[in-house]
N, C-alpha and C positions, 0 to 999 in steps of 0.2 A: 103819493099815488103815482103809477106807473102809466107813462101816455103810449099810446099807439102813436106810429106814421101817421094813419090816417086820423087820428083824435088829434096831433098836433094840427095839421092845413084845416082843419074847420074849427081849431079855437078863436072864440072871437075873445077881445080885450076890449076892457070899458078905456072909453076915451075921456079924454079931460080938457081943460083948456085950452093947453099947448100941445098936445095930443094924445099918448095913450097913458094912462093913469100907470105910474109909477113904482107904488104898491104893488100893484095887478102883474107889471111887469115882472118885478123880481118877483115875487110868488111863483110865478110863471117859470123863470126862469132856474131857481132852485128843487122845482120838482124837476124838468128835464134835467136838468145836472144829476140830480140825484136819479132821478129814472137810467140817463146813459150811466153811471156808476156802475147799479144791479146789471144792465143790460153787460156791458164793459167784463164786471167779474164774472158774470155767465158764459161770456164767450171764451176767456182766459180759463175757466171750468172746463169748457165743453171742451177747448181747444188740447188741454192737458187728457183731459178721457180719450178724446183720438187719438192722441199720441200714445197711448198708453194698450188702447186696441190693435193699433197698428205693430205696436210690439209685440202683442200676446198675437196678432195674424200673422206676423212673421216666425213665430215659434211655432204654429200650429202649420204652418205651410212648410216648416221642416220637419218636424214632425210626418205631415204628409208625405213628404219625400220620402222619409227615413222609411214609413209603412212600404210605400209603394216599390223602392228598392229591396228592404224587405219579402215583401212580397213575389218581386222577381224572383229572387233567391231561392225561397223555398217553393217555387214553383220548377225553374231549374232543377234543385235539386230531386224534386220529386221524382221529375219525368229522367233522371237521372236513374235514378234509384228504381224505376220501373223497368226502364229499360236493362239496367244489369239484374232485375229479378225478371228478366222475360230470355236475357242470355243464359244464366243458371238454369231456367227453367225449361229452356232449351237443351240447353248440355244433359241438365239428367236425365228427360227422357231419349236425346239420342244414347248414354252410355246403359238405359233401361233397355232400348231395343236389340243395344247389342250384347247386353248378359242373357237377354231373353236369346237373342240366335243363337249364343254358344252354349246356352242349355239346352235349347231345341237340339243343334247339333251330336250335345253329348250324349242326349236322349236316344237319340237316332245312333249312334253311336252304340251305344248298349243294347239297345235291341236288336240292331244286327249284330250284336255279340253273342246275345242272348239267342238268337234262331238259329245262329250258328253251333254254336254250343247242345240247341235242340236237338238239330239234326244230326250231331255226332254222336247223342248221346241215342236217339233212335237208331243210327246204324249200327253201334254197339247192343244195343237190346234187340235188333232182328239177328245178328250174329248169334247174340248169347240165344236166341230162339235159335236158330236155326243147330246149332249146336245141340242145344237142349231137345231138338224134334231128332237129331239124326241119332242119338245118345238114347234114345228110348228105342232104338232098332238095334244096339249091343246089347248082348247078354252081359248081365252084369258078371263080376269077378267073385269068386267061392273066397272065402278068409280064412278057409285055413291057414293060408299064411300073407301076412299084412304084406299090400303091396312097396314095390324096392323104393316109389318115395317115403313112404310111412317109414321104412324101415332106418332110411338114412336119412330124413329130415329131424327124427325124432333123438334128444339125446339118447347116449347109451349111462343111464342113471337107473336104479331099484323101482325108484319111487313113483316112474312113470312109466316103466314098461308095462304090456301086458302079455298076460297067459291064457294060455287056451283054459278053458273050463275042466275041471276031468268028468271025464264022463260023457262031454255033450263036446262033439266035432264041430270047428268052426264057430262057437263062441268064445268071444276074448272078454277076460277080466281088464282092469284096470288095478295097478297096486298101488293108485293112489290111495291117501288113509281116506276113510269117510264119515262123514257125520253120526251123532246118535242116530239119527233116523235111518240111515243106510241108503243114503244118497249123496 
């Protein structure tokens, strides 16, 4: 049987003659021995389990280092790695704004090519009017005989000269050959 502190100081012992009964004593004294024994290997127990937490609290408190370095790490790196995707993301739209200007430019570029180009081509077409308005105020030329570009622009070859019609003044054949249909 296992004594408490306090169940030891309020154990009384039967006394005897000469004073405390004998028996009583060692009885007495064999359960405390034996009680501090259990008590004794409880403690050498318990003693070995703290030792033993303390080693598994020392792994888990490197561990917690290991995390929390860790964890700097890939927090650095992150804000790393933000920051050169905030530099790229920087760079390309400065290199967007500027393919953007020098198409804008080019843009502009061509249409003032383009208006340019208009109005050459308008003053060429009031010309060819103006030509064409004063040309309706000449009499045109009689064909009896084909004017002296036709006549030396055009080979002198059979197959494409022409002849006057017989019969009818001022209309010309062609000797080129012609179709069944006769065109």
């Amino acid at each position: 049987m296992a004594y408490t502190p306090v169940e030891l100081r309020h154990l009384s012992l039967k006394k005897g003659f000469l004073g405390y009964r004998k028996d009583g004593v060692d009885t007495l004294l064999g359960e405390v021995a034996s009680s501090f024994e259990d008590v004794w290997r409880e403690r050498a127990d318990l003693a070995d389990r703290v030792e033993q937490l303390e080693v598994e609290l020392g792994h888990h408190r490197e561990r917690e280092a290991l995390l929390a370095n860790t964890l700097l790490a890939a927090e650095r790196a992150a804000a790393e790695a933000k920051d050169d995707a905030q530099r790229k993301a920087e760079q390309l739209v400065a290199e967007a704004h500027a393919e953007s200007r020098a198409i804008t430019r080019g843009a502009i570029a061509e249409r003032e090519r383009l208006l340019t180009e208009i109005r050459r081509i308008k003053a060429l077409l009031r010309s060819a009017l103006d030509v064409v308005e004063e040309g309706e105020h000449v009499p045109l030329p009689t064909r009896e005989e084909p004017p002296a570009e036709r006549r030396e622009g055009w080979p002198q070859r059979e197959d494409t000269r022409e002849f006057e019609a017989p019969g009818r003044p001022g209309l010309y054949l062609s000797s080129e050959p012609k179709d069944a249909h006769g065109a």
